[in-house]
LUMTI-448777 format. One line per 5 residues: number of its first residue (from 1); their letters; for each residue y, x, z of C-alpha. Coordinates in nm, 4 decimals. Layout:
<nodes>
NUM> A> Y X Z ~ ...
</nodes>
This chain:
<nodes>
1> XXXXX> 0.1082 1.1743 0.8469 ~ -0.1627 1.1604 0.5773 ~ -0.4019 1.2738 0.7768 ~ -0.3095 1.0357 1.0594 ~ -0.2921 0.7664 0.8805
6> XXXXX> -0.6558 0.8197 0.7027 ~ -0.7760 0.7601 1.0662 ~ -0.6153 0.4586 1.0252 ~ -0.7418 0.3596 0.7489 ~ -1.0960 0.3926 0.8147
11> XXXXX> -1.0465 0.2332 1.1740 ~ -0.9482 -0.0494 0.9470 ~ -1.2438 -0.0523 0.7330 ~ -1.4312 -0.0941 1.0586 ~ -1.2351 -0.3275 1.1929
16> XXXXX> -1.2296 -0.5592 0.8301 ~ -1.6481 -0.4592 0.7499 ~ -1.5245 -0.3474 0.3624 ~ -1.4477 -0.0288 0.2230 ~ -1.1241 0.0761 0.1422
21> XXXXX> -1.0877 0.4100 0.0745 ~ -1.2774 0.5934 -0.2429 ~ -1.4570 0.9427 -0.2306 ~ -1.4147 1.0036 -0.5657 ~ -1.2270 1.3059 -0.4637
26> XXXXX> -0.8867 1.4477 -0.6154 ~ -0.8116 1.7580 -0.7965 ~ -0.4895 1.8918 -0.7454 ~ -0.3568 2.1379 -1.0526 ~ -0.0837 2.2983 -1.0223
31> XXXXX> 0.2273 2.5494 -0.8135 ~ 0.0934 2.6814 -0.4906 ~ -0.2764 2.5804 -0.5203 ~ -0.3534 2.8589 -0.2512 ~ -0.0845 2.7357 -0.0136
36> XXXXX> -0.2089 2.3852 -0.0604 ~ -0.5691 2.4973 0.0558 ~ -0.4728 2.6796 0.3229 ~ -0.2611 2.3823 0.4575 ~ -0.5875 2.1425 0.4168
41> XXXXX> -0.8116 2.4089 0.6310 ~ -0.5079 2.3736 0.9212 ~ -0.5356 1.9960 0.8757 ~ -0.9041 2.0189 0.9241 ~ -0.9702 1.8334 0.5961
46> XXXXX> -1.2096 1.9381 0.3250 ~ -1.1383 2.1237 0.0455 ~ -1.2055 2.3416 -0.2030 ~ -1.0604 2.5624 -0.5008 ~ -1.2188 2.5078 -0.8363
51> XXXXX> -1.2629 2.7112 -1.1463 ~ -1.2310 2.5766 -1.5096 ~ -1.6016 2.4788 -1.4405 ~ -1.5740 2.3245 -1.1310 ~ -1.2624 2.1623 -1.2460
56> XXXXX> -1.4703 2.0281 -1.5448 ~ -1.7094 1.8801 -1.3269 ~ -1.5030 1.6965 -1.1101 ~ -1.3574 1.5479 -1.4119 ~ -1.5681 1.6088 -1.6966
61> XXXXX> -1.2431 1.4297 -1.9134 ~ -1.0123 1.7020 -1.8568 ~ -0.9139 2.0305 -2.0282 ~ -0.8436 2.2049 -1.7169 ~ -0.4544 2.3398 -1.7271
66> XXXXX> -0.5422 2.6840 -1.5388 ~ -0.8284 2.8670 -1.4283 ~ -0.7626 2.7756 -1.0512 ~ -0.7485 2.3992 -0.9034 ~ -0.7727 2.2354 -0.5531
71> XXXXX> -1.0053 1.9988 -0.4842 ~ -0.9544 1.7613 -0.1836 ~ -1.3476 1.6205 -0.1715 ~ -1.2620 1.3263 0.0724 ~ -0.9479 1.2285 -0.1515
76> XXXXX> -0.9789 0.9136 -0.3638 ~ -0.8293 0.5445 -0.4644 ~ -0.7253 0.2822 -0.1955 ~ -0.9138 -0.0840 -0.2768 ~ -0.5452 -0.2664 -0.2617
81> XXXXX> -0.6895 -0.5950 -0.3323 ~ -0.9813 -0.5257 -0.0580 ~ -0.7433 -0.4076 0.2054 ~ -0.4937 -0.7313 0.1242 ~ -0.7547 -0.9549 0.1238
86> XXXXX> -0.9137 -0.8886 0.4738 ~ -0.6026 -0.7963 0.6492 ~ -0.5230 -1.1782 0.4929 ~ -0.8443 -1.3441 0.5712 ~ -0.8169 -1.1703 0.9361
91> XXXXX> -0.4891 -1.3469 0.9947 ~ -0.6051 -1.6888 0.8697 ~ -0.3281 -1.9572 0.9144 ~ -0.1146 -1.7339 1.0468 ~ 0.0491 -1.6221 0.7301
96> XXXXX> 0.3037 -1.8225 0.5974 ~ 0.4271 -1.7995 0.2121 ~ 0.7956 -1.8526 0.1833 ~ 1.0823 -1.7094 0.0166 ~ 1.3835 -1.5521 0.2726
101> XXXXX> 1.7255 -1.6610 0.1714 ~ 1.9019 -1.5293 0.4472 ~ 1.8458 -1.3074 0.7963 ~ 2.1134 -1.3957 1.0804 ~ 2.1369 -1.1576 1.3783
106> XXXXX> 2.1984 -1.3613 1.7017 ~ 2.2134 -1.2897 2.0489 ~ 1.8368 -1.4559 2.1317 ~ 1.6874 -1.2739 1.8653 ~ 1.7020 -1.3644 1.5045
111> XXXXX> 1.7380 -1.6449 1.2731 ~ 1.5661 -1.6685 0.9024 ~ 1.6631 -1.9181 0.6616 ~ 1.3766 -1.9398 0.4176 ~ 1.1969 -2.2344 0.1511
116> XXXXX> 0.9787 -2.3754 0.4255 ~ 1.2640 -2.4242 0.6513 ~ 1.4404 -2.2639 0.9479 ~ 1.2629 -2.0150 1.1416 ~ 1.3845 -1.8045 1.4487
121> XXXXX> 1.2115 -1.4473 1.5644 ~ 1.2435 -1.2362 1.8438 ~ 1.1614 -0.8918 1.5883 ~ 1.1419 -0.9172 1.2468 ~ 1.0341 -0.6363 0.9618
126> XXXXX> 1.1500 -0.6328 0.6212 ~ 0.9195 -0.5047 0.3879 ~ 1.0459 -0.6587 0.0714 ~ 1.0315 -0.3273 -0.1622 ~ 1.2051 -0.3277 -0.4896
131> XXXXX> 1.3633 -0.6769 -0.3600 ~ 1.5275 -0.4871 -0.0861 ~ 1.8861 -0.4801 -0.1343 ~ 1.8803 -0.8656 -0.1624 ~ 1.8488 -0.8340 0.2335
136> XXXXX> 2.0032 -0.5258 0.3652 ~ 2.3350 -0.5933 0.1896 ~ 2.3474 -0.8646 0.3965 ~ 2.3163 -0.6544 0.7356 ~ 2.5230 -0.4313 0.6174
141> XXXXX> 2.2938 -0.1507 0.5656 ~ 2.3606 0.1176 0.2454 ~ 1.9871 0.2123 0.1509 ~ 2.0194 0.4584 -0.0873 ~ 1.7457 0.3268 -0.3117
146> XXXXX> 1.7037 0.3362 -0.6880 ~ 1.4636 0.0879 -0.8566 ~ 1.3163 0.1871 -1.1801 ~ 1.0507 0.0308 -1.3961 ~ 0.7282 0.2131 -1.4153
151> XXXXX> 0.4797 0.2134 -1.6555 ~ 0.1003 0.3621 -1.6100 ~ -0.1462 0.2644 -1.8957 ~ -0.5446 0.3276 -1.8779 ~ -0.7723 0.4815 -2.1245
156> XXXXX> -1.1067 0.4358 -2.2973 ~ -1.3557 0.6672 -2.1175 ~ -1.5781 0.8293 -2.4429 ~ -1.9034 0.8795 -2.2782 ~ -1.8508 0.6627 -1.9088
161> XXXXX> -2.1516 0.7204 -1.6430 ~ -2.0291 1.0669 -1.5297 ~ -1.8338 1.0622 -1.1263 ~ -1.4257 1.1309 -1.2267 ~ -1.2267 1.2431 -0.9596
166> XXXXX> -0.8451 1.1541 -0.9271 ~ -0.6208 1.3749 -1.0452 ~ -0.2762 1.5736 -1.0123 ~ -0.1370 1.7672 -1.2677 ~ 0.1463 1.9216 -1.1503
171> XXXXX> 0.1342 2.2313 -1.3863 ~ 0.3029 2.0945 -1.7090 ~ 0.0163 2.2640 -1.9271 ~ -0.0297 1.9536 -2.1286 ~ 0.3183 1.8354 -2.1763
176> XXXXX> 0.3572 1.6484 -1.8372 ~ 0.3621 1.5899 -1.4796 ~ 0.0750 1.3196 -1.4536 ~ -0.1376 1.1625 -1.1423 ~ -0.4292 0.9528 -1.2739
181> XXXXX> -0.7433 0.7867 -1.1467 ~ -1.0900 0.6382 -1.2580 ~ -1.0973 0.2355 -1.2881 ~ -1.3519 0.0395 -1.1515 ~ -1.6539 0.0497 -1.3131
186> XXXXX> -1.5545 0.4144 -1.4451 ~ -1.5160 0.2981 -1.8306 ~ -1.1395 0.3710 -1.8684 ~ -0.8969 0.6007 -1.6818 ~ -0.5639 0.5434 -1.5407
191> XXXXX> -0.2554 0.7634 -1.5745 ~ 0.1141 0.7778 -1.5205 ~ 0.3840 1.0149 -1.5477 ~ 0.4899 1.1947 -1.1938 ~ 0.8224 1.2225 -1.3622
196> XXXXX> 1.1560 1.1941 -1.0815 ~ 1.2975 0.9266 -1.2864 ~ 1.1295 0.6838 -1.4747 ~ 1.1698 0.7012 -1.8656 ~ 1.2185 0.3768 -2.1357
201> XXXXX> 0.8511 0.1847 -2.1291 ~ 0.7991 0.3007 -2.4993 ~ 0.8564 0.6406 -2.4582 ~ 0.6378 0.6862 -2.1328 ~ 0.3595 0.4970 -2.3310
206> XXXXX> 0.4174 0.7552 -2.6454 ~ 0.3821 1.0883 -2.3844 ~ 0.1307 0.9657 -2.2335 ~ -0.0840 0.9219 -2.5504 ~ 0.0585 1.3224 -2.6215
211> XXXXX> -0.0732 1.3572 -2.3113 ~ -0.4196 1.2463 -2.3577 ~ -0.4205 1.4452 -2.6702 ~ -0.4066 1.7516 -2.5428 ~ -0.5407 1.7313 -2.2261
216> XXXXX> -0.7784 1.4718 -2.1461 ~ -1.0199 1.5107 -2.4557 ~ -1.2897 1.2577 -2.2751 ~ -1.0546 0.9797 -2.3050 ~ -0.9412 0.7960 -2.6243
221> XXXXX> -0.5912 0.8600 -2.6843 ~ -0.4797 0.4751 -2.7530 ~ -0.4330 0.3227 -2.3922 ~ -0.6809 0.0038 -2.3442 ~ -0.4092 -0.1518 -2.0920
226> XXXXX> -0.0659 -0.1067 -1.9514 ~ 0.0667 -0.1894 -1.5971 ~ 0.4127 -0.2057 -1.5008 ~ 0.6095 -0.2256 -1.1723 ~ 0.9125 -0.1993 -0.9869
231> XXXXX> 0.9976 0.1593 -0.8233 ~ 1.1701 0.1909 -0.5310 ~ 1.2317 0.5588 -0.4609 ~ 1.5162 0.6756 -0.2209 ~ 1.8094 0.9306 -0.3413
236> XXXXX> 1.6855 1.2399 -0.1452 ~ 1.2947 1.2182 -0.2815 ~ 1.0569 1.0416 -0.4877 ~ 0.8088 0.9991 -0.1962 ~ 1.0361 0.9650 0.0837
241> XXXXX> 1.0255 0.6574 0.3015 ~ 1.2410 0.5716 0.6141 ~ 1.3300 0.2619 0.8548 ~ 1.6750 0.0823 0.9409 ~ 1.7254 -0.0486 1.2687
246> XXXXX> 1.9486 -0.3150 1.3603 ~ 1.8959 -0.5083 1.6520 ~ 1.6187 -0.6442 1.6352 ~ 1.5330 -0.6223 1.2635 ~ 1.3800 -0.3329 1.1075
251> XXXXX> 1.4360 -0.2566 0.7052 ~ 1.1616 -0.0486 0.5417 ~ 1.2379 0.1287 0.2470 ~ 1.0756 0.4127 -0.0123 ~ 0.8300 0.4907 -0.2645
256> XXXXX> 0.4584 0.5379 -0.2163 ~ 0.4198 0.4079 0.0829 ~ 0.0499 0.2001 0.0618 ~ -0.1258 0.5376 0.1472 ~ 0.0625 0.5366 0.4704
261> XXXXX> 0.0424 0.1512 0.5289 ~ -0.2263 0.1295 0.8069 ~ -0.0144 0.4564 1.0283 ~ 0.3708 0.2900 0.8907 ~ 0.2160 -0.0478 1.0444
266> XXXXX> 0.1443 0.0561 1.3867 ~ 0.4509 0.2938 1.3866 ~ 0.6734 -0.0193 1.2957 ~ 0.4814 -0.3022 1.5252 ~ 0.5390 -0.0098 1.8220
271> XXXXX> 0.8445 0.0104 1.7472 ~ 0.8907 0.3770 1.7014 ~ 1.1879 0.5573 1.6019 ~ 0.9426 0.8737 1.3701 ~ 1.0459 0.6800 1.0958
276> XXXXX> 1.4329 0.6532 1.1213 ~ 1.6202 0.8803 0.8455 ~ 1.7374 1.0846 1.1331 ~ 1.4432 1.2364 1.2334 ~ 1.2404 1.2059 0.8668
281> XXXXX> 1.4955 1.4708 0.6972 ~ 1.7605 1.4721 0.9241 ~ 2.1092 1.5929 0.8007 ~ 1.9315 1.5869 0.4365 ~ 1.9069 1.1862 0.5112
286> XXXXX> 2.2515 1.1414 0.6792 ~ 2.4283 1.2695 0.4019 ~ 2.2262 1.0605 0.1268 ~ 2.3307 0.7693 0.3585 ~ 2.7122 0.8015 0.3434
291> XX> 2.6572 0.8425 -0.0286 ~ 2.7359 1.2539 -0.0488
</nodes>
């Protein structure tokens, strides 16, 4: 799916005239780094493995965890705002801001009760993330979701004007599971905790900094900034994602999901069933459904 929905993605940076998707590259450290390269070369996707030095010059911030890495060269950062902003601009007049009280399944299709009024739809998509629940309790659907608060923070580059990949540290080396990523402008570095729950904002902020310490001696340990969000992640995986059908409405749920956003559109406006729990992890997703 990542794969097919990169095509995506740059048939929409056509399509919009702006690019979307960094080059930066990513280096991937840790379990299975062979496997993982041998799974890009079937996917037909560049990439490479990376000693310390080559690790080092992707990222010239890091202390490399162990001698080996992956490096996935066409890897990089989505432009969010860019993507939102000429998907928006494309649409013109045709969005409408409003707030959705209520959905009401009928017969002819379906009826929304929102703040600008009545509406009525023949298909409608619910893609309300960590606001989810608001909705589907009222169809009567049990998404197994958890919301959590997360908290990323970004850090003072030392010396900026040097390319800095993205990264995934997977290897614990330095104290954590981390994914992280160059700001704009490459003067300061964001990273959060890959963690499979999210811990108090304080004490993600304090391993971080540990973090930093030991393995990221380009950056200055004291974080510049600090973003937080909402989490949605499902019960049977932190980057699991899946769709609800009833009737006519479809309920999208999980964690992650912007890298997929371009494919999980065109999936969802054809109305394809790939992305029911069924066939995502079958009985795995049945039984997180019935609450086992």
């Amino acid at each position: 799916m990542a794969v097919r929905a990169r095509a995506e993605w740059e048939r929409l940076e056509e399509e919009l005239g702006v690019r979307l998707l960094g080059r930066e590259g990513v280096l991937v450290c840790g379990p299975n780094v062979p496997e993982r390269a041998a799974a890009f070369e079937v996917a037909e996707v560049p990439a490479r493995l990376v000693n310390r030095d080559g690790q080092a010059e992707a990222l010239p911030v890091i202390a490399p965890p162990e001698d080996e890495a992956l490096l996935d060269e066409l890897g990089g950062s989505i432009d969010v705002r860019a993507a939102v902003d000429g998907l928006a601009a494309a649409l013109g007049d045709r969005v409408v801001l409003a707030q959705v009280f209520e959905l009401d399944e009928r017969t002819d299709g379906v009826r929304l009760r929102t703040s600008e009024g009545l509406c009525s739809a023949d298909r409608v998509i619910v893609c309300a993330g960590a606001q989810i629940h608001a909705l589907s309790e009222q169809l009567g659907i049990p998404i197994p979701l958890q919301i959590e608060l997360h908290a990323r923070a970004s850090f003072r580059v030392r010396e900026p004007g040097a390319d800095l990949a993205c990264l995934q540290d997977r290897t614990g080396k330095h104290g954590e599971v981390v994914y992280a990523a160059p700001m704009p402008g490459g003067r300061e570095y964001a990273i959060g905790l890959g963690t499979e729950h999210e811990p108090p904002v304080d004490e993600a902020l304090s391993r971080l900094r540990a973090y930093v310490e030991r393995g990221m001696p380009g950056l200055d340990p004291e974080p510049l900034s600090v973003r937080l969000c909402r989490t949605s992640i499902l019960a049977w995986g932190a980057d699991a994602f899946a769709v609800w059908r009833v009737g006519a409405i479809d309920v999208l749920a999980g964690a992650n999901l912007f890298k997929f956003a371009p494919l999980v559109g065109e999936l969802l406006a054809e109305g394809s069933d790939e992305l029911s729990p069924e066939r995502q992890l079958g009985g795995t997703a049945a039984a997180s459904r019935s609450g086992r």
